[in-house]
C-alpha positions, 0 to 999 in steps of 0.5 A: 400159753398153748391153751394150757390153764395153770389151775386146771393143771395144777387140780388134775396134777394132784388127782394124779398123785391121790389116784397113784397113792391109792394105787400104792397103798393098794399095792402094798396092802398086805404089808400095810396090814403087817405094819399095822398089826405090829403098832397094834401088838406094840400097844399091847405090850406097853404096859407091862414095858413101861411098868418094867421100865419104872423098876429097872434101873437102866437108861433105856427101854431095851432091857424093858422090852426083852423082858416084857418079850420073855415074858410075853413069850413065856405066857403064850406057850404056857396057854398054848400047851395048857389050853391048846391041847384041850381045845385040838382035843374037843375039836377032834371028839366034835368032828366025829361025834356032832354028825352023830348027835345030828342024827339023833336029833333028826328023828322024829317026834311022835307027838309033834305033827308031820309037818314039824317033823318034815322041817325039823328033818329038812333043816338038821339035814341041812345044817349037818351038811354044812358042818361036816363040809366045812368043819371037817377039813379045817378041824381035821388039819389042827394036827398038822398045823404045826408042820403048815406053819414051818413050811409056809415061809410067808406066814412064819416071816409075818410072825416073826416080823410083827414083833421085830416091829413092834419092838422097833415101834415100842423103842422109838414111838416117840421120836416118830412121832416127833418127826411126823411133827417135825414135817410141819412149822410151828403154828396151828397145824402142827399144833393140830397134828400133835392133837391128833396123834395124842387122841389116836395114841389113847384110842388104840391104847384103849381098844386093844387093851379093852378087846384083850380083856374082853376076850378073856372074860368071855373065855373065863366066864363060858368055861367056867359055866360050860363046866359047871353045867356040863355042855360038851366041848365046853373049852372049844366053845369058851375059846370060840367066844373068846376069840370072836370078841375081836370082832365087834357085835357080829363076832359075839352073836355067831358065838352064841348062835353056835353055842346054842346050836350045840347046847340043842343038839347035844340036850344040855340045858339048852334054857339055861345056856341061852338065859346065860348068854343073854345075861353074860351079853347084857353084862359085857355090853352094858357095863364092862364094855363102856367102862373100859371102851368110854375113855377111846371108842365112843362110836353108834352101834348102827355106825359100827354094824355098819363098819363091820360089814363095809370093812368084811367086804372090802378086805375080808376078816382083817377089814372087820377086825379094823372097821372100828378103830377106822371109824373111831379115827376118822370120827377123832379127826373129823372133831379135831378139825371141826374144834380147830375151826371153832376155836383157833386158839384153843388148847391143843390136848384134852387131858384124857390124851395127856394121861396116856403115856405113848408106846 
């Protein structure tokens, strides 16, 4: 009728409702991001709310969960105020005395021919640009971080925001999951979809968990050696690896490009801490790493290299952070549906899901 097509109406209504649920969620980005990293914080606290749930004997995750707040709490500012301090101290003393040692570094070798000497000199002036540019004002405002984050009010609603909905999201994780099931009838999708969820619940259990003890690990092991060898600014650097470990691959080796930078310039056994690095990298990569990341990332390194540098130009430091567990779901989702496919009747939960309890 009226030289309309029903089906062509129907295929351009519904790339219309895609484009402006596109639109949305671009629109709400920010908040989106907020959500996610209360889900992410949520699987970080549920362990020790479902071990505290096992022992109080009350009806209820509540008294669990502010509990495993407290504590939470409790441990943050006792790291801050123990660690913190150190580390706005290094920063401090690396501000003032690293363009010195540059410096020192750029004079010339008298054994070493002209042309090295040129480059040498060339290259540490470069570097010791961009440190003092770049460094400076960032590190020079630790002081008044404090004072920032009062006054900023966006950034003390996210942070208190994330936990309030983290709560919410560790009280009743289970009855939303319910109703995302409830959406379809009983039979083979909703069968798929309850699939799904189960492997994407012990995937970011895992992932968060694994990044948490990695980063530990890392911040333990490089102070550890950092004060045993003598490097300056040792708790600076430990924390410096510590916290680039959330970012898979990329963060690690700006870490140790930045270790081994000041280890030269400073003259601490530059040998030993590379010969450390690589060891320590060896370790994490191929034997702590798989075995706390086998049972939820299963993911190619060209694939997450990949990742990391698609998700950092499209949404900056969030997007790396992000790109892997992206992948690993889209990577659940493609298997689940290929499985669903193959076999129709199959069972509808692996056991590794069956093991992970929910937040």
């Amino acid at each position: 009728m009226l030289g309309i097509d029903r089906r062509a109406a129907r295929a351009v209504w519904t790339a219309a409702l895609v484009l402006l649920l596109m639109g949305l969620v671009y629109l709400v980005r920010r908040t989106l991001f907020v959500f996610i990293l209360a889900v992410l914080f949520a699987y970080l606290l549920s362990p020790l709310v479902n071990l505290l749930d096992r022992f109080l004997p009350t009806r209820t995750r509540t008294p669990a969960l502010a509990l495993a707040y407290i504590i939470f709490l409790g441990v943050a500012v006792l790291a801050g105020i123990q660690i913190g301090s150190l580390v706005v101290e290094q920063a401090h003393h690396f501000v003032k005395d690293f363009p010195d040692r540059l410096q020192g570094w750029q004079a010339p070798s008298p054994d070493a021919p002209p042309w090295f000497n040129n480059a040498k000199a060339n290259a540490v002036g470069k570097i010791r640009t961009a440190i003092t540019e770049r460094t400076t004002d960032l590190l020079s405002a630790l002081p008044q971080a404090g004072l920032r984050f009062i006054t900023v009010a966006s950034d003390v609603i996210y942070v208190v925001v994330i936990p309030i909905l983290a709560f919410f999201f560790l009280k009743d994780g289970r009855a939303i999951r319910q109703h995302f099931l409830e959406v379809l009838e009983e039979g083979p999708r909703r069968a798929l979809l309850d699939d799904v969820l189960a492997d994407i619940n012990v995937l970011l259990a895992h992932y968060m968990r694994s990044l948490v003890v990695l980063s530990l690990a890392a911040f333990t092991a490089y102070g550890i050696f950092f004060s045993i060898l003598g490097v300056p600014y040792g708790v600076l650097l430990a924390a410096l690896g510590g916290l680039l470990e959330f970012i898979p691959m990329v963060g690690p080796l700006t870490a140790s490009a930045a270790i081994i930078l000041v280890a030269a310039i400073s003259g601490s056994h530059v040998l030993t801490v590379l010969i450390f690095l690589v060891a320590y990298r060896m370790l994490q990569d191929y034997i702590l790493s798989p075995h706390l990341m086998e049972r939820g990332v299963q993911i190619h390194p060209l694939l997450v290299l990949f990742g990391v540098f698609a998700g950092g130009e499209v949404a900056g430091i969030a997007g790396t952070f992000l790109s892997v567990p992206a992948l690993a779901m889209v990577r659940i989702l493609y298997l689940r549906v290929r499985r669903a496919r193959l076999h129709p009747g199959g069972s509808a939960r692996t056991e590794l899901a069956a093991e992970t309890r929910e937040p």
